[in-house]
C-alpha positions as CSV (number, residue, x, y, z in Angstrom):
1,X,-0.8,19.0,80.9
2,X,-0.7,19.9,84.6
3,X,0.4,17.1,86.5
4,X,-0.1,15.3,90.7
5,X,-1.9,17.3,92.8
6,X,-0.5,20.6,92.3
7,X,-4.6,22.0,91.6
8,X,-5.3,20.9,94.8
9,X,-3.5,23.5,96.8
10,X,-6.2,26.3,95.5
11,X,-8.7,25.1,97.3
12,X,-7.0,24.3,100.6
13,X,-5.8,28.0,100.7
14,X,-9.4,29.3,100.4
15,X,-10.5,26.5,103.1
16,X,-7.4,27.6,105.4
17,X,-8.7,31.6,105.3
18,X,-12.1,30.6,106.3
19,X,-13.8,31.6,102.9
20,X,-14.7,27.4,102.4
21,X,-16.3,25.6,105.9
22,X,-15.9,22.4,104.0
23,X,-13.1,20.8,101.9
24,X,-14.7,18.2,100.0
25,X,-13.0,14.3,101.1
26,X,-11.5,13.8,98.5
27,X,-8.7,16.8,99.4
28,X,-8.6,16.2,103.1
29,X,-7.6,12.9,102.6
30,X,-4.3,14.2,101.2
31,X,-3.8,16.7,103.8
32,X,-0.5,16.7,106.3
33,X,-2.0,18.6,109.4
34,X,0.7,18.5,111.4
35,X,2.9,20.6,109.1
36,X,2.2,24.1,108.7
37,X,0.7,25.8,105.5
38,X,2.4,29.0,106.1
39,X,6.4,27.2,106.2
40,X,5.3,23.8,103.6
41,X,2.5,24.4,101.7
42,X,3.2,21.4,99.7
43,X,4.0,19.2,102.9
44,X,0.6,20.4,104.3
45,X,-1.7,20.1,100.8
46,X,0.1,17.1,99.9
47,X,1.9,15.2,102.9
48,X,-0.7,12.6,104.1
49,X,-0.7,11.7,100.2
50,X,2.9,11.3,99.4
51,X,3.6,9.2,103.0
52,X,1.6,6.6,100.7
53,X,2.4,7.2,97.1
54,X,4.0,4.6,95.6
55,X,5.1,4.5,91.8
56,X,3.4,1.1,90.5
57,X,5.7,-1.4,88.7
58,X,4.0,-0.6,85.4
59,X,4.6,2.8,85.3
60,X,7.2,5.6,85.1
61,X,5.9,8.2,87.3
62,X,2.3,8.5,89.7
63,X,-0.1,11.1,89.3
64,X,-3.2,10.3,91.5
65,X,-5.9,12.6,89.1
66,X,-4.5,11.1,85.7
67,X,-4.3,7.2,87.3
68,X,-7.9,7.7,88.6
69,X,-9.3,8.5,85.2
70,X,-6.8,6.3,83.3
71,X,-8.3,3.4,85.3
72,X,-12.4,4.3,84.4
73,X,-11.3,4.7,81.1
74,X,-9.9,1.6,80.3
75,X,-12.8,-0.4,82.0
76,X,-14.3,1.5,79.1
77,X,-11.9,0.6,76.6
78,X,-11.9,-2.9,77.5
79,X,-15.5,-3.6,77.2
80,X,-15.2,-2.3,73.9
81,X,-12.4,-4.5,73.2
82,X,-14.1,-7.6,74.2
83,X,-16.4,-7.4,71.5
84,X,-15.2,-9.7,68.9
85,X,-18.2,-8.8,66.1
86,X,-16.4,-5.0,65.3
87,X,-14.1,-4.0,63.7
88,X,-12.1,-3.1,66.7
89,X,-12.8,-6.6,68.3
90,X,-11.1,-8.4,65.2
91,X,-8.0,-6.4,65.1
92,X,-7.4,-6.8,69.4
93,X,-8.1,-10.6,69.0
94,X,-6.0,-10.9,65.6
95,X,-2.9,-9.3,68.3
96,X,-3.8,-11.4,71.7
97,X,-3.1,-14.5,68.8
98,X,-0.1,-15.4,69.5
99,X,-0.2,-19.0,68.7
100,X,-1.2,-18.3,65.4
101,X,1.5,-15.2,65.2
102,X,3.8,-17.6,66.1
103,X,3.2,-20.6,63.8
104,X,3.1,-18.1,61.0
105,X,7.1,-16.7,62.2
106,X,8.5,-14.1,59.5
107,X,6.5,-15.7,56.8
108,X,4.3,-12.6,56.2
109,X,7.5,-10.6,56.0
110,X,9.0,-13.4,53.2
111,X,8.5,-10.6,50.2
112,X,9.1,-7.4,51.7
113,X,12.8,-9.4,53.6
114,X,13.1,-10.7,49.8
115,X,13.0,-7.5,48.0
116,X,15.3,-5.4,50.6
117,X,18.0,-8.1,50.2
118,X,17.8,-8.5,46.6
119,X,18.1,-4.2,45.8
120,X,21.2,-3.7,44.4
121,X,21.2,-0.2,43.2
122,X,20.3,2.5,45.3
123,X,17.0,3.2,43.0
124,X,15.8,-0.5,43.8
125,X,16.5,0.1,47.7
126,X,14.1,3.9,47.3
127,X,11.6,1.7,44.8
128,X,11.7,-1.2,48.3
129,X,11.1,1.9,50.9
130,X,8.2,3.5,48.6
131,X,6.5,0.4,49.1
132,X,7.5,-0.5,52.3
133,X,5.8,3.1,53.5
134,X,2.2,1.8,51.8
135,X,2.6,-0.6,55.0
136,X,3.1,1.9,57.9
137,X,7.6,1.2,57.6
138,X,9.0,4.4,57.4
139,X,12.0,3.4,55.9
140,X,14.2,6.1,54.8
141,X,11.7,9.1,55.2
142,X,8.7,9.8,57.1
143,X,5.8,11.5,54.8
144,X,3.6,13.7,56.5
145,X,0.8,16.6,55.8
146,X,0.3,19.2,58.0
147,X,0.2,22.8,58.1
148,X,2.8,24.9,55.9
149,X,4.5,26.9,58.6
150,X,4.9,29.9,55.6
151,X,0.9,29.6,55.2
152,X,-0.8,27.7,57.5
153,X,-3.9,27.8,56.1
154,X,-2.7,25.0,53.7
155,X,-1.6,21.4,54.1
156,X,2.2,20.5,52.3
157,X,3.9,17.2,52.5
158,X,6.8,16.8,54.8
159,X,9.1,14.6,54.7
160,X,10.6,13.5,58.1
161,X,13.3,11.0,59.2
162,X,12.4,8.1,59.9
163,X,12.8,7.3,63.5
164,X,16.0,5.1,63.9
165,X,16.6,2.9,67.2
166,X,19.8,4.3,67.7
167,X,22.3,7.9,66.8
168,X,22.9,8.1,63.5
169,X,26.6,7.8,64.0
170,X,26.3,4.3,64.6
171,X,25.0,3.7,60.9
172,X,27.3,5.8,59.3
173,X,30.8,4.8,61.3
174,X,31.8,1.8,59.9
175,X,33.7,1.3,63.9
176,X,30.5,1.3,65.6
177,X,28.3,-0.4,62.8
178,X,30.8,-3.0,63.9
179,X,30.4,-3.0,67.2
180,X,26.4,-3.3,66.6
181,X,26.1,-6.1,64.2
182,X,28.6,-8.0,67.0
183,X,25.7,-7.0,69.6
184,X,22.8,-7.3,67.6
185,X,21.6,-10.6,69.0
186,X,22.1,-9.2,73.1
187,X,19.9,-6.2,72.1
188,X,17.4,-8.0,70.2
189,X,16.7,-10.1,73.1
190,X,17.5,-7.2,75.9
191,X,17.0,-3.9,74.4
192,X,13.1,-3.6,75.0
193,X,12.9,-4.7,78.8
194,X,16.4,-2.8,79.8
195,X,15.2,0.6,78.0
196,X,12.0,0.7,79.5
197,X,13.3,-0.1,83.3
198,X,16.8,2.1,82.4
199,X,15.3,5.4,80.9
200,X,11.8,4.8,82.2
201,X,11.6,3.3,85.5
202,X,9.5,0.3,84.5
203,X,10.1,-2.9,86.2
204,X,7.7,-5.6,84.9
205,X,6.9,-5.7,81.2
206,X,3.2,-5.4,80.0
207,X,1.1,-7.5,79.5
208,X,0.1,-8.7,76.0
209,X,-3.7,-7.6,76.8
210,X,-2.0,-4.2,77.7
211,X,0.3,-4.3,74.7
212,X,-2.4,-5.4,72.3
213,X,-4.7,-2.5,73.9
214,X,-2.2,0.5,73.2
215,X,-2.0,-1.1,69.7
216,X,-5.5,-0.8,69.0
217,X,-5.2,2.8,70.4
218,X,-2.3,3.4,68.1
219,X,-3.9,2.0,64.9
220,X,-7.2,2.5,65.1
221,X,-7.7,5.3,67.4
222,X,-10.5,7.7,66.4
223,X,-12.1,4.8,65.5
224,X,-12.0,3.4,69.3
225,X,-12.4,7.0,70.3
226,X,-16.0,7.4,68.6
227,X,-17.6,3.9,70.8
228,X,-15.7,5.5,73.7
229,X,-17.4,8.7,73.1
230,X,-20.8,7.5,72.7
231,X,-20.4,5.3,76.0
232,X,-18.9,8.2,78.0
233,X,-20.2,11.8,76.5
234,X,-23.1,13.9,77.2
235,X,-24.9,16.9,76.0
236,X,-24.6,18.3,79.5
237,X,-20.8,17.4,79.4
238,X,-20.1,19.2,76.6
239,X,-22.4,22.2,77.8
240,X,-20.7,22.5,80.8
241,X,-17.2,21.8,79.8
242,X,-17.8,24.7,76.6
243,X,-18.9,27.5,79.7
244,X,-15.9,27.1,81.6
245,X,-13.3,27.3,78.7
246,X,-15.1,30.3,77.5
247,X,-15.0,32.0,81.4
248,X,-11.4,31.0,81.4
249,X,-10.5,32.4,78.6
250,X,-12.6,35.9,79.1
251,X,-10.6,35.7,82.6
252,X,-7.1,35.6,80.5
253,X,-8.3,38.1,78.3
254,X,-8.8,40.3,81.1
255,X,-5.3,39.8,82.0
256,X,-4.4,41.0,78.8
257,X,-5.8,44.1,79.5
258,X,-4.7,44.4,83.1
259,X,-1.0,43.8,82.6
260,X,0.5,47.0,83.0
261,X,4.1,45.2,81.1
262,X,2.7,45.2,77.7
263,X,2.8,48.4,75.6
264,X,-0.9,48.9,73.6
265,X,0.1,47.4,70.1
266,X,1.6,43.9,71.6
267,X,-1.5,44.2,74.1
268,X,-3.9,44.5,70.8
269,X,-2.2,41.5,68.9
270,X,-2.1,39.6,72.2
271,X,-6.0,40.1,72.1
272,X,-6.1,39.4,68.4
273,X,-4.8,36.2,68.6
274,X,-6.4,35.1,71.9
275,X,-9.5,35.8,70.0
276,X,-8.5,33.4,66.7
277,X,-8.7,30.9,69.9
278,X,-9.9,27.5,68.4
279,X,-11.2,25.4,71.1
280,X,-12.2,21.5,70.5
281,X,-14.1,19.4,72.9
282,X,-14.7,15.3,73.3
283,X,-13.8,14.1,70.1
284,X,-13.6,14.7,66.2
285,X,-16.3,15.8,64.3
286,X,-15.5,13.8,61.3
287,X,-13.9,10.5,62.7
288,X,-11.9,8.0,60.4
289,X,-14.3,5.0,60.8
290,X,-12.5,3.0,57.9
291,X,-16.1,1.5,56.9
292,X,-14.4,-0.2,53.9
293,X,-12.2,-2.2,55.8
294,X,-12.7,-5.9,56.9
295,X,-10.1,-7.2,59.3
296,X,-9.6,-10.7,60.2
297,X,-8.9,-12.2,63.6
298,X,-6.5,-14.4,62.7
299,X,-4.4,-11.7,60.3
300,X,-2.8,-9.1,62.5
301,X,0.0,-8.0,60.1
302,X,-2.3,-7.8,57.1
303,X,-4.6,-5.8,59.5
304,X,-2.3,-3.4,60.0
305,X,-1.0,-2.9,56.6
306,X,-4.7,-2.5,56.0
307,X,-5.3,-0.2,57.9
308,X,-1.7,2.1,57.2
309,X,-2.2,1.8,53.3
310,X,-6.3,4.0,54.2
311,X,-4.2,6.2,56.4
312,X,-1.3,6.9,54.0
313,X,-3.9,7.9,51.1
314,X,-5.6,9.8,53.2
315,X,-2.7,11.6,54.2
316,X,-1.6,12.2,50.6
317,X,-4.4,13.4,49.4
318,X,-4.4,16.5,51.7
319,X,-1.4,18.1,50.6
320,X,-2.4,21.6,48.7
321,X,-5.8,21.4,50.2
322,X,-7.2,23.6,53.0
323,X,-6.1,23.0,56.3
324,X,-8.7,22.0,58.8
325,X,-8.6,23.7,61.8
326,X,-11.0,21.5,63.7
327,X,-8.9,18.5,62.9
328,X,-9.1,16.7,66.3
329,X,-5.7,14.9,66.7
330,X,-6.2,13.3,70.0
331,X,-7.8,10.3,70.4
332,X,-11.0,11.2,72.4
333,X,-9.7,8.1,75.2
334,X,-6.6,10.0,76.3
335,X,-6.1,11.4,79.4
336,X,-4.5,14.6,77.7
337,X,-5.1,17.9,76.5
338,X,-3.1,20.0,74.0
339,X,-2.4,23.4,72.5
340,X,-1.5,23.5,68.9
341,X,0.1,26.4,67.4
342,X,0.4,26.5,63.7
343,X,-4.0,25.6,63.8
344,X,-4.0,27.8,66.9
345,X,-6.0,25.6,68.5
346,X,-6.7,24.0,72.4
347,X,-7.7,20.5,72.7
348,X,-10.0,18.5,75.7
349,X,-11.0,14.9,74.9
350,X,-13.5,13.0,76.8
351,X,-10.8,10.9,78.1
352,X,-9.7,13.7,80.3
353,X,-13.1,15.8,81.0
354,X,-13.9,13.1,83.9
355,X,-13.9,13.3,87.6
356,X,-11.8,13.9,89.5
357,X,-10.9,16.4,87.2
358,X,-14.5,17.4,85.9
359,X,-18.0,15.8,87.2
360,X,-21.3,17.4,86.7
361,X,-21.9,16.6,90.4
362,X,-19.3,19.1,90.6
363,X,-19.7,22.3,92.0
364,X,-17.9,25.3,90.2
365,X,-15.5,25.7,92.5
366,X,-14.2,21.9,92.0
367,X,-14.2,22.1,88.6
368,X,-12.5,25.3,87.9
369,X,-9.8,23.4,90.4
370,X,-9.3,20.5,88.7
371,X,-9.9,20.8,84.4
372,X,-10.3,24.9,84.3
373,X,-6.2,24.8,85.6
374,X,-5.5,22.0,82.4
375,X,-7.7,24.8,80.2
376,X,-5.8,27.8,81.9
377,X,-2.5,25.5,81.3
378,X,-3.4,25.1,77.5
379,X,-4.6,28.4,76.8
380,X,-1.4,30.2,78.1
381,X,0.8,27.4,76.0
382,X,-0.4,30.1,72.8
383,X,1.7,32.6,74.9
384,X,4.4,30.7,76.1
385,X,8.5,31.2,74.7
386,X,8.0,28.4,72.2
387,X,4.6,29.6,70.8
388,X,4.2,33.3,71.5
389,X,6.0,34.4,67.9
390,X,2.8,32.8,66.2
391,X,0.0,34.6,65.2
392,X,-4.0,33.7,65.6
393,X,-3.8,32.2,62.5
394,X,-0.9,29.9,63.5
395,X,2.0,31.7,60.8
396,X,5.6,32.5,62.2
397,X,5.3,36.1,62.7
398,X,6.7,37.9,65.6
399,X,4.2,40.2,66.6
400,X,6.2,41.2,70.2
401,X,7.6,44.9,70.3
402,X,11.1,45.1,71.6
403,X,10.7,46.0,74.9
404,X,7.8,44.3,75.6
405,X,9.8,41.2,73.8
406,X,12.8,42.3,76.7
407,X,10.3,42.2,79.3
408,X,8.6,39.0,78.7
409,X,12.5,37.2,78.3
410,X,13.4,39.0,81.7
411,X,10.4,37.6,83.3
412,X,10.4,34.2,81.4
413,X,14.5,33.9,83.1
414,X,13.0,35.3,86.5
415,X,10.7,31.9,86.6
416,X,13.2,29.7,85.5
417,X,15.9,30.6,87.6
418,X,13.1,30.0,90.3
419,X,12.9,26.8,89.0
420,X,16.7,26.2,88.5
421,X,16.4,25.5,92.1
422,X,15.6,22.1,91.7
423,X,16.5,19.2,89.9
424,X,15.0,18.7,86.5
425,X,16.0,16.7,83.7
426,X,15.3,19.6,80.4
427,X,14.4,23.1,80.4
428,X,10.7,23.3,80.8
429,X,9.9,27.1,80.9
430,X,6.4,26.6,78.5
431,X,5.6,24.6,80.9
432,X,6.3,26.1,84.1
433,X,4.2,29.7,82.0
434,X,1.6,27.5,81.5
435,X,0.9,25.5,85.0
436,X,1.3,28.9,86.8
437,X,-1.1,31.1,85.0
438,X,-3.0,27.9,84.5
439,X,-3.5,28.3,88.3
C-alpha cells in the first residue's frame, strides 16, 4: 500500500503549470512555499507538513492519509464494540475482564499444562499438539488451506511452522537453551514492552481497550467487518469505487500495448493475465458469521477456543475442494489493500475506500489522486519481480521471453539502484514498481 503523502505531489504539479486554479485545502495546508518545486519537490509538496509531523507514542511510523481514516474507523468500530447484546459485544467485554481473568489465573490452562507435562513419548507430545491446534496453539505445525501452487484452482493443506518467539537455534543448542531458561523470568516480564519500543519504536504500551479491540479484529474479524460494512458502505460507494478500478486498469492495459520493451508474445500474455484480473471491493460476499456460537462475557479463553475449533473445521474441510477466488481475506475495517497472486486477485475494503483517500464529494481528479494510486499500486504488484512469473490463473509459470525477461531485470536494477540511494532497511523493489506506476 502506498504510504504518507507521496499522492499528493500529482496534483500540486498540475496546480503549479496552471492546468488547476485551485488546490483543494486540504493539499495547501501541507505545502512549503518558500522552497522551490523545481530543486525539492518533496520539500515544496510536503514541507509545511513535515515541520509538524510528529510520530505519536503509540505508533511505529506517521502517515497522515492512513491515521485520518484509521481514526473514523475506529469511532466505528467502537460503537460496535460497546454493544454488549452481540456476539462481538460478549467476546470484547469477556477480554476488558480482567478481574475475572485474573481471579481465574492459569486454571483454564490446568489440563492442556497437565497433559504437555505428563507426554512421555514423542507420540503423546504429537497426540497433546493435535489437540492443542483444535484451540488456535500451533504447537509443532501450523495447518493451513490455500491454493496448491502446482494447481491453483484447488485448495491443499499446508503445513507451516509454527511461529516460535525466538531462532530456532536457541531450542536446539543445548548452550543457549541454557542461557534462556536462566533468563526466562527477565523476558517474561520485559520482552513485550522492550520489543515493541526496540524493533518498533513504540514507547507507551496499549491500552487494554486497544488490546482487547485488535483481538476482536483478530478473532472475529469478518464478523466485525460485516456491522462495519453495513454502518459505512453504500451502493454509490461501490458504484464509484468499481468505475475507477476498471478506468485504471484499461489505463494499464494501454500501457501494455504502448511499451515499445515488450516483444508481441510477452505483450499478449501480459494482456492475458491483466485480463484474469480479479477485483474485490468492501467486504466478503459470504462472511463467517459463526451464528452457532454463543460466547460468554465472563469466559474469554473458552471464547476463543470457541471460536478457533469453527475456524479450524472450516479450514479442513477445504482441502481438495475448489478454490474460491472471491475469498475476501481482509477484514473489510482495515486500512489496507492487497494483490494476491496464486487467486490473481486485487483487494479494497471499506476500511480504506474513505476520504481522504476516496469521498463521493470527491471530484475525479481527487480521487484518482488518492485510492486510484493504491489501485494502480495493486494492480502493478501482478507485474512486479515477485509476482510477474505467475499466470492469470495464479500457477507458477514463467510466461516472460528472454529478452524481454533481460529487459525488465535491467530496468527492475535501474530503479533500485535509484533507490540504493537512500537508506532502507530490506530490498523493496515490488514495491518501489508498484508505487511508481501506481502514480
Amino acid at each position: 500500500m502506498v504510504k504518507v503523502l507521496i499522492f499528493l505531489s500529482p496534483l500540486a504539479t498540475v496546480a503549479t503549470a496552471g492546468s488547476v486554479t485551485e488546490l483543494p485545502g486540504s493539499v495547501t495546508k501541507l505545502i512549503d512555499y518558500s522552497a522551490n518545486p523545481c530543486d525539492d519537490f518533496y520539500q515544496y509538496a510536503c514541507g509545511a507538513w513535515f515541520k509538524d509531523a510528529v510520530i505519536p507514542p503509540d505508533g511505529r511510523f506517521i502517515d497522515t492519509a492512513t491515521n485520518k481514516i484509521s481514526i473514523q474507523n475506529e469511532a466505528v468500530v467502537k460503537k460496535i464494540l460497546s454493544d454488549n447484546t452481540t456476539k462481538i459485544g460478549a467476546f470484547y467485554s469477556s477480554c476488558l475482564d480482567t478481574a475475572t481473568l485474573s481471579s481465574l489465573g492459569l486454571a483454564p490452562l490446568a489440563d492442556s499444562i497437565k497433559a504437555i507435562r505428563s507426554a512421555n513419548t514423542t507420540l503423546d507430545l504429537l497426540f497433546v499438539a493435535g489437540e492443542l491446534v483444535k484451540y488456535g496453539v500451533p504447537a509443532f505445525v501450523d495447518i493451513r488451506a490455500r491454493a496448491d501452487n502446482a494447481n491453483a484452482t484447488k485448495n491443499a493443506l499446508f503445513g507451516l511452522r509454527a511461529p516460535l518467539p525466538l531462532h530456532r537455534e536457541y531450542y536446539i543448542t543445548p548452550y543457549y537453551w541454557n542461557a534462556w531458561k536462566g533468563d526466562y523470568e527477565f523476558r517474561t516480564a520485559n520482552w513485550n514492552f522492550f520489543g515493541k519500543r526496540y524493533h518498533f519504536g513504540q514507547t507507551v504500551e496499549p491500552t487494554r481497550e486497544q488490546f482487547c479491540a485488535k483481538e476482536v479484529d483478530d478473532v472475529l474479524g469478518e464478523l466485525l467487518g460485516q456491522v462495519f460494512i453495513d454502518a459505512v458502505w453504500s451502493p454509490g460507494t461501490a458504484k464509484t469505487a468499481d468505475e475507477l478500478v476498471k478506468t485504471l486498469m484499461s489505463s494499464f492495459s494501454t500501457g501494455i500495448t504502448t511499451a515499445d520493451w515488450l516483444d508481441n508474445s510477452t505483450r499478449a500474455n501480459a494482456q492475458t493475465k491483466l485480463s484474469k484480473y480479479m477485483y474485490l471491493l468492501g467486504g466478503p460476499e459470504k462472511p463467517q458469521l459463526y451464528p452457532t456460537l454463543t460466547l460468554d462475557s465472563k469466559t474469554y479463553l473458552k471464547n476463543r477456543w470457541k471460536v478457533s475449533q469453527v475456524n479450524i473445521d472450516t479450514n479442513l474441510k477445504l482441502n481438495g475442494q475448489p478454490v474460491d477466488k472471491r475469498k475476501f481475506d481482509i477484514p473489510p475495517q482495515k486500512v489496507n489493500a492487497r494483490y494476491k497472486r496464486i487467486e490473481n486477485q486485487i483487494v479494497f475494503p471499506a476500511g480504506i475506500l474513505r476520504a481522504p483517500y476516496f469521498d463521493l464529494k470527491y471530484d475525479a481528479a481527487q480521487n484518482f489522486g488518492g485510492i486510484g494510486v493504491v489501485i494502480g499500486h495493486e494492480i502493478t504488484h501482478g507485474f512486479d519481480n515477485r509476482n510477474r512469473n505467475y499466470d492469470g490463473d495464479g500457477n507458477l509459470n514463467p510466461w516472460w521471453s528472454n529478452a524481454t525477461n533481460i529487459t525488465f531485470k535491467t530496468k527492475a536494477q535501474c530503479l533500485s539502484d535509484q533507490y540504493a540511494n537512500f537508506v532502507v532497511k530490506s530490498d523493496l523493489t515490488g514495491d518501489k514498481l508498484g508505487n511508481i506506476s501506481g502514480q
